[in-house]
N, C-alpha and C positions, 0 to 999 in steps of 0.2 A: 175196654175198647179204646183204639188210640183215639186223639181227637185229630178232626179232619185237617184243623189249622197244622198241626204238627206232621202231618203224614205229607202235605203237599210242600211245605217247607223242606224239608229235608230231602225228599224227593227230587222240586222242582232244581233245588242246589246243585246235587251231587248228575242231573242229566245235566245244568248246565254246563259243571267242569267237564263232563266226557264231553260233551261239543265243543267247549271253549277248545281241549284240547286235539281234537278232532282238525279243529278249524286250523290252531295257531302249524300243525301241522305242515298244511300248506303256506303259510305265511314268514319266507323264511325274510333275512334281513333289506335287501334290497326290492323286494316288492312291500314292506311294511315302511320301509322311506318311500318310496312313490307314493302308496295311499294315506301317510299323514302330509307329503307335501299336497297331493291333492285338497286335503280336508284342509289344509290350514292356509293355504296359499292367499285367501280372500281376505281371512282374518289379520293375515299378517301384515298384507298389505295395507291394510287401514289403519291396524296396530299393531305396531311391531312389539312392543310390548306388553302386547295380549299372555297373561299367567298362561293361563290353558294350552293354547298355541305353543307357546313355548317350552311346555310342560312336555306337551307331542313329539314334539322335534327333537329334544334332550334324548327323550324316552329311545326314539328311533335312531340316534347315533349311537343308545348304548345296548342296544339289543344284538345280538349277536348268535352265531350256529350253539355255542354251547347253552346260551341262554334260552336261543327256544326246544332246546333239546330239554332242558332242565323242565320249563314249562310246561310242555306237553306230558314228559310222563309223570311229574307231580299232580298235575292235572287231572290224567285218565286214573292215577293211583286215588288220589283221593276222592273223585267221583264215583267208583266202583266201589269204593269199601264202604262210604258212605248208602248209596244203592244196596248192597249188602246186610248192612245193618237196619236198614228198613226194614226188609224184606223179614229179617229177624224178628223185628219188634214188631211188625204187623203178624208176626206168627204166634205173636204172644210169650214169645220167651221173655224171661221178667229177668231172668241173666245178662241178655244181648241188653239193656240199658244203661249199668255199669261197662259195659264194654265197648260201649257209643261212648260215655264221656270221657273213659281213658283215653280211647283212639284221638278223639278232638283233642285235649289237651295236648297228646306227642305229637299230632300236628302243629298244635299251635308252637309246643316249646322248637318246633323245627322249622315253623317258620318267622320266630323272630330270630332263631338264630343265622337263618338267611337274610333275614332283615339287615343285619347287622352288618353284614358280608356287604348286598347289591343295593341296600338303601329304596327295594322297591315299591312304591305308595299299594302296588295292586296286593302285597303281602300283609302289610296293614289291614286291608277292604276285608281278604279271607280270612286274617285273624279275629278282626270282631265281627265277622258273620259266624263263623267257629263258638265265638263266645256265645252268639246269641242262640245256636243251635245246642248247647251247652246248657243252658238257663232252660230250653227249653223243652229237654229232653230229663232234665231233672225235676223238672214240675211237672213234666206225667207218668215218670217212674214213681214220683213221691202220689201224684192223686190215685194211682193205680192201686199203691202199697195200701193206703188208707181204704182202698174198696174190697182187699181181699180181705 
């Protein structure tokens, strides 16, 4: 039986990229500088050299049509296969677990090597959330193995 902690984890992830990418959709480059000059306009004013603030603003000069093209369907790609392999593993295939951790690793080796490319912190964020979905999906293929 999976356990609940790992079923809502990997679940709750792969709905958020299909929204995230659902969302960034709509969000092409000149309304994503409106909404960080909104967000950041207060802070900046009091400190311009607010990290964060200015992490935004970086963020929102270098976003662009191919980049939220990029994001969106890595996005819904990875949120659906992840959903997918749920749906596997709550079916009890004891196969779909080996092929939940390959899947995450050629994610991950593909998103450092975009890493590498655009330098973006949020590829980082899904790399070791990847990982930790990785750890985590190997400790209950492994308690699973030990119960058959």
């Amino acid at each position: 039986m999976l356990s609940r902690a790992f079923i809502t984890t990997i679940c709750f992830d792969g709905l958020l990229e299909i929204i995230g990418g659902i969302l960034l959709r709509f969000l092409d480059p000149s309304r994503l500088n409106k909404l960080i000059t909104l967000l950041t306009y207060h802070e900046l004013s009091e400190d311009p050299n607010d990290k964060i603030a200015n992490m935004l603003v970086s963020l929102g000069h270098n976003f662009s049509i191919s980049t939220q093209s990029f994001g969106v369907f890595y996005l819904m790609t990875h949120g659906i296969i992840k959903c997918l392999l749920i749906l596997l593993l709550w079916r009890r295939k004891l196969w779909a677990y080996p092929l939940s951790i390959v899947s995450l690793i050629l994610f991950i080796a593909y998103q450092i090597y975009r890493y590498t490319i655009s330098q973006s912190t949020f590829l980082i964020v899904l790399t070791l959330f990847d990982i930790v979905l990785i750890y985590l999906t190997y400790n209950e293929y492994r308690r699973i193995r030990l119960q058959l």
